[in-house]
C-alpha positions in Angstrom: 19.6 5.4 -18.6 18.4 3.7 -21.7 15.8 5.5 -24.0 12.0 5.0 -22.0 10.9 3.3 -25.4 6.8 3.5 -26.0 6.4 -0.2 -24.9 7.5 0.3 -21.6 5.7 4.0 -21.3 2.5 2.2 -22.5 3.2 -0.4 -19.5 3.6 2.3 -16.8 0.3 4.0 -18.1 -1.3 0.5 -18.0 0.0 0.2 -14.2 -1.4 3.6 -12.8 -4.9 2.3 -13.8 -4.5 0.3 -10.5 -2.6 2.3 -8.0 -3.7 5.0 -5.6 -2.0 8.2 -5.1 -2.2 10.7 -2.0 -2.1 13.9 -2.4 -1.5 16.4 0.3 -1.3 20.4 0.0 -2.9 24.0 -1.0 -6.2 23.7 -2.9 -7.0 26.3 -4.9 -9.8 27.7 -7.3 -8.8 29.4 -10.3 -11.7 30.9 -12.2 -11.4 32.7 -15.6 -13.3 35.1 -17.4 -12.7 35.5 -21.2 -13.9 38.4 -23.6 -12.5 40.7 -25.8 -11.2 44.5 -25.5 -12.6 47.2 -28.1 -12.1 50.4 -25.7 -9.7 52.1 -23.5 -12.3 52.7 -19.7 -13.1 56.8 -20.0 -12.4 55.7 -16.0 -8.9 55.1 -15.8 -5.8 54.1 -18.4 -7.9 50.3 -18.3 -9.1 48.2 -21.2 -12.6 47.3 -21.0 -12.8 43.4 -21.7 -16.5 42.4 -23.2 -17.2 39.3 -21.3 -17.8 36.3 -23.8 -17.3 33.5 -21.2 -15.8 32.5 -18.1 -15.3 28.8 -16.4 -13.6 27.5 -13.6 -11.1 24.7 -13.0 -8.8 23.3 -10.1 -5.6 24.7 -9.3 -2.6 23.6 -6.6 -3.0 20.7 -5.1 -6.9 20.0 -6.8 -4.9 20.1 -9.9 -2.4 17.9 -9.0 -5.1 15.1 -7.7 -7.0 16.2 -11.0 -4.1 15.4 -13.1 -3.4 11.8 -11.1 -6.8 10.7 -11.6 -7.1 11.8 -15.9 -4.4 9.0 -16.0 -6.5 6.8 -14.7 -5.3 6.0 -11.2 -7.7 7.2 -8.1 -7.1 9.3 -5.5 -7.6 10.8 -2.2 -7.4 14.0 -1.1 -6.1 16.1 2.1 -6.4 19.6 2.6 -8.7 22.5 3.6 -10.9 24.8 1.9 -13.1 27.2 3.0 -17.0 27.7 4.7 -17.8 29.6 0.9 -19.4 29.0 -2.7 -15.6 28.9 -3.6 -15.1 25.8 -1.2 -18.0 24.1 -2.3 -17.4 24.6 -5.6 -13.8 22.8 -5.4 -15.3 20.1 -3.4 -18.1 19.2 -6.1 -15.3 19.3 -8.9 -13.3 17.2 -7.0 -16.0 14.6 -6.1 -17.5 14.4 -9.4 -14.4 13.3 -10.4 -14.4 10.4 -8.3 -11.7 11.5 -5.7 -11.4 11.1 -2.0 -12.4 14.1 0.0 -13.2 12.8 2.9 -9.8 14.3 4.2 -10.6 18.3 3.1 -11.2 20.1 6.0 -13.7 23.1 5.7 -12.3 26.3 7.9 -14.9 28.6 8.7 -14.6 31.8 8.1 -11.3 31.3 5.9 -11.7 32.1 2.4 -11.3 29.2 -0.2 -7.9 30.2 -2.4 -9.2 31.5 -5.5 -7.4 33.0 -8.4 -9.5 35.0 -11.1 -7.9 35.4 -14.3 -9.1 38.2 -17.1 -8.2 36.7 -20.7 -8.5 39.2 -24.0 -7.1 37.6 -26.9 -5.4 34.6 -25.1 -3.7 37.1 -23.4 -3.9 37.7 -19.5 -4.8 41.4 -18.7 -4.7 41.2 -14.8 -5.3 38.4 -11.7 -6.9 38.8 -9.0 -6.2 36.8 -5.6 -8.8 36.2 -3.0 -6.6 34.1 0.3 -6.0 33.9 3.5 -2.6 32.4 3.1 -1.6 32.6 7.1 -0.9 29.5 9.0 -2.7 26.8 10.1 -2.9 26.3 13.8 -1.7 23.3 15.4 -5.0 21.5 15.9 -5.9 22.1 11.9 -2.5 20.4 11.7 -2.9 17.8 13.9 -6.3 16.8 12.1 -4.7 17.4 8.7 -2.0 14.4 9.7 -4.8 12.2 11.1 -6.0 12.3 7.9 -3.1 11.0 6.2 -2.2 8.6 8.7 -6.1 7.0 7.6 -5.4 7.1 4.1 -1.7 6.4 3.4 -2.4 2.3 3.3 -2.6 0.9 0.1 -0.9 4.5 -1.1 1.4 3.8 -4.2 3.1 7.6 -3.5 2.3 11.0 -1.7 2.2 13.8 -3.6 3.1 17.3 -1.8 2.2 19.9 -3.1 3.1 23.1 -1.2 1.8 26.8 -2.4 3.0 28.7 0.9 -1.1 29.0 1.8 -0.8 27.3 4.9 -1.6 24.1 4.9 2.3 22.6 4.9 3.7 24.1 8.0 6.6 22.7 9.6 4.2 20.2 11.8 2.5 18.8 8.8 5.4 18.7 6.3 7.5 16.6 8.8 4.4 14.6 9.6 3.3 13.6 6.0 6.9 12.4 5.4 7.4 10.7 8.6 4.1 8.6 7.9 4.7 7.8 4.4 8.4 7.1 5.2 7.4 4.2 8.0 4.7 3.4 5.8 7.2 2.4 3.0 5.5 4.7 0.0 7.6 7.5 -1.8 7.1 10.8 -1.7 7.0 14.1 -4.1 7.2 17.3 -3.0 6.7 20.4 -5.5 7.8 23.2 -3.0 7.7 27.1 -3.0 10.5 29.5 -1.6 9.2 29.9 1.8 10.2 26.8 2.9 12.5 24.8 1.4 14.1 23.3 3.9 11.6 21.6 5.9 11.3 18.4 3.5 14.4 16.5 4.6 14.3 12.9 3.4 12.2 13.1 0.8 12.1 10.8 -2.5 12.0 13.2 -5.1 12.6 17.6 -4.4 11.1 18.7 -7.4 11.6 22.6 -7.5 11.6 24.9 -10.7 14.7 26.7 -11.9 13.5 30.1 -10.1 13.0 28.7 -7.0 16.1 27.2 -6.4 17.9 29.8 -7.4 16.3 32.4 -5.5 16.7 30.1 -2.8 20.4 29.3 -3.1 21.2 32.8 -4.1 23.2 31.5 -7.1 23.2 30.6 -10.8 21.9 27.1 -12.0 24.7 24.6 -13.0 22.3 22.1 -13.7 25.1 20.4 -16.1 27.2 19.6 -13.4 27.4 16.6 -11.6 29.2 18.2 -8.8 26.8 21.3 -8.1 23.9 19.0 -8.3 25.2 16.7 -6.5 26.0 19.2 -3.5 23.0 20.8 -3.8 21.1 17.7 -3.7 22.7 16.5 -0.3 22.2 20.1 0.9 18.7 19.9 1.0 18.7 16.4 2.0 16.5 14.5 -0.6 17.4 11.2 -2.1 16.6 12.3 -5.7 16.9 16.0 -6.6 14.5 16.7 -9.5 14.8 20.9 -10.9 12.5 21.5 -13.9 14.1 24.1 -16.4 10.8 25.3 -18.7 12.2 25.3 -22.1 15.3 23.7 -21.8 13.5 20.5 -20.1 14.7 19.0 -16.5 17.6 18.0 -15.0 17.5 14.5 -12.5 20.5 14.3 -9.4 20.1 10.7 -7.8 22.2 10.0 -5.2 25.7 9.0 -6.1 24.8 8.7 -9.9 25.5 11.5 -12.7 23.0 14.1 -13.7 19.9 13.0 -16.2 19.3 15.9 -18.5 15.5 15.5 -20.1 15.5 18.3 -23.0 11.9 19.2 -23.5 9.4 18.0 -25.8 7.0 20.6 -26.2 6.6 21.8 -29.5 4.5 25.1 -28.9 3.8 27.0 -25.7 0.2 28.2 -25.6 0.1 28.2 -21.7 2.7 27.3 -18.8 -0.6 27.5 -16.0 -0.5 24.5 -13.8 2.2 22.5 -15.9 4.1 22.1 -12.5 1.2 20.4 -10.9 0.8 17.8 -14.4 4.3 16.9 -13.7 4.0 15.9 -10.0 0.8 14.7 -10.7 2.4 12.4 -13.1 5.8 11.7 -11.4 3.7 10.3 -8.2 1.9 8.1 -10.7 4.9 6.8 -12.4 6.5 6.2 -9.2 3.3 4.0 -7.4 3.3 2.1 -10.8 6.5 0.7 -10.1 8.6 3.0 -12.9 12.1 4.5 -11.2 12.5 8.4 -10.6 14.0 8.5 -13.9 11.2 6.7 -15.6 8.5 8.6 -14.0 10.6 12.0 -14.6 10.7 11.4 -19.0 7.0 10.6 -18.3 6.5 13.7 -16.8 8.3 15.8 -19.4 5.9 14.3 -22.4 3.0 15.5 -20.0 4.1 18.6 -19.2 5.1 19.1 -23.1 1.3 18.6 -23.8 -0.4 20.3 -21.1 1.5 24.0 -22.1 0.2 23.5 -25.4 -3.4 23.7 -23.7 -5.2 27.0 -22.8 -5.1 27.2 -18.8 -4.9 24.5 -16.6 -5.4 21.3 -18.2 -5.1 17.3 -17.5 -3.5 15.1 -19.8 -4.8 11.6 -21.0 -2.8 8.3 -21.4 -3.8 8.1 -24.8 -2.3 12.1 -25.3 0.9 10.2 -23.9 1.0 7.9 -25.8 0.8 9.2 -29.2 3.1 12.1 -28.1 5.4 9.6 -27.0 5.3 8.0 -30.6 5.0 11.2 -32.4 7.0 14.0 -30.6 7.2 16.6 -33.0 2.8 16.6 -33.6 1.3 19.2 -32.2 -0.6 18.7 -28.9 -3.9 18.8 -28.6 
């Protein structure tokens, strides 16, 4: 592949300003609260964090859409939340942002995903997790696919994004890439552990190094065109895409040799959410009409801006761009 040169970057940004981008998976709530630590709790062995602030942003699949829409392309929406603040919550962020939620479902009496973080000086000190992350029953699935099949036309790519809180069981998983596969539009799966190996025949698998291995049960050989190669056909995906943090990604396209994308990102503030900027982004580069290998150096400026943000973040085209033409700045 021949360097992805600003000119054509610039194109592909200029491109997602018109295409539409499904995205389908876990929605979640992370919420933080921020303060600082001056005493040990006469209580227990805990520090006591001063509360200065706290906020709330969208995580999983919320952040993903979030992220598809900061680039300027729209987007719609499928997914479940629940009958509480949390739910609503989400679904205001979401729709004050201009995104299609006509295809969340709200489950009563199902908690809304929410993660709470406690921050003292940048650092995390603990999280706490309030899910039901159970299965969906059939029906919830069969509504979840109706809504897909409503919304996939005029799709530029599906975006899957799967955080084992069960929304992508077998039944919907198959569905979603049966429907976008007849309807023609590429698909992106960012999978967990759990179940890897119910996205067969999708465009691009785009796991992280952990989850691969853990799944495989051996090390990365992410250099070789024969591992990835074999591992790409074993889990059945035309384009096997395994993002390696610090030492960038590694792209396995059918037949061709291994793309290695070294990283770009100058300073690590936060790694929160950069998964869902680069799925986020891949799915845009791909409905603009850039190849997997295109859309996957796009990604990797993105993702090298949004770790240099505190929590999860959305990058901009213009951020892009003047990465792009300045890689060693700092991001901001």
């Amino acid at each position: 592949m021949k360097p992805l040169g600003a000119d054509r970057i610039a194109e592909l940004l200029e491109r997602a300003q018109d295409v539409h981008v499904l995205v389908v998976g876990d929605l979640m709530l992370d919420r933080y609260i921020s303060g600082r630590v001056g005493r040990i709790s006469p209580e227990a062995p805990v520090p006591v964090v001063r509360v200065e602030k706290d906020w709330s942003g969208l995580g999983g699949a919320a952040n993903v859409a979030a992220n598809v829409v900061a680039l300027g392309a729209s987007c719609s929406v499928v997914g479940c939340v629940g009958d509480d603040a949390a739910g609503q919550e989400l679904s205001d962020a979401l729709r004050g942002m201009d995104i299609d939620i006509e295809g969340v479902l709200q489950i009563e009496g199902r908690p809304t995903t929410t993660k709470t973080r406690v921050m003292a000086l940048h650092q995390q000190i603990v999280r706490v997790d309030r899910e039901d992350a159970s299965d969906f029953d059939g029906e919830v699935g069969d509504q979840l696919l109706e809504a897909v099949r409503r919304r996939i036309a005029g799709c530029g790519a599906v975006a899957v994004e799967d955080y084992n809180k069960g929304v992508l069981v077998p039944q919907v998983a198959a569905g979603v890439l049966e429907i976008a596969e007849e309807a023609g539009v590429p698909t992106i799966v960012d999978p967990k552990r759990r179940r890897f190996s119910q996205y067969e025949g999708v465009t691009v698998f785009k796991p992280n190094a952990k989850e691969l291995e853990d799944a495989l049960g051996e090390p990365l050989q992410p250099e070789s065109r024969a591992w990835m190669e074999a591992v790409r056909a074993r889990l059945k995906c035309h384009h096997l895409l395994l993002t390696l943090g610090e030492e960038g990604m590694a792209l396995q396209s059918e037949g061709e040799e291994p793309l290695l994308v070294p990283t770009w990102a100058r300073s690590v503030y936060d790694v929160s959410g950069a998964g869902d900027t680069v799925t986020a982004v891949l799915a845009v580069g791909l409905a603009a009409g850039g190849t997997v290998a295109e859309s996957a150096v796009l990604a990797n400026h993105a993702a090298a801006l949004e770790v240099g943000k505190a929590g999860v973040a959305t990058v901009t085209p213009e951020e892009i761009l003047h990465h792009v033409e300045r890689p060693d700045s700092e991001a901001h």
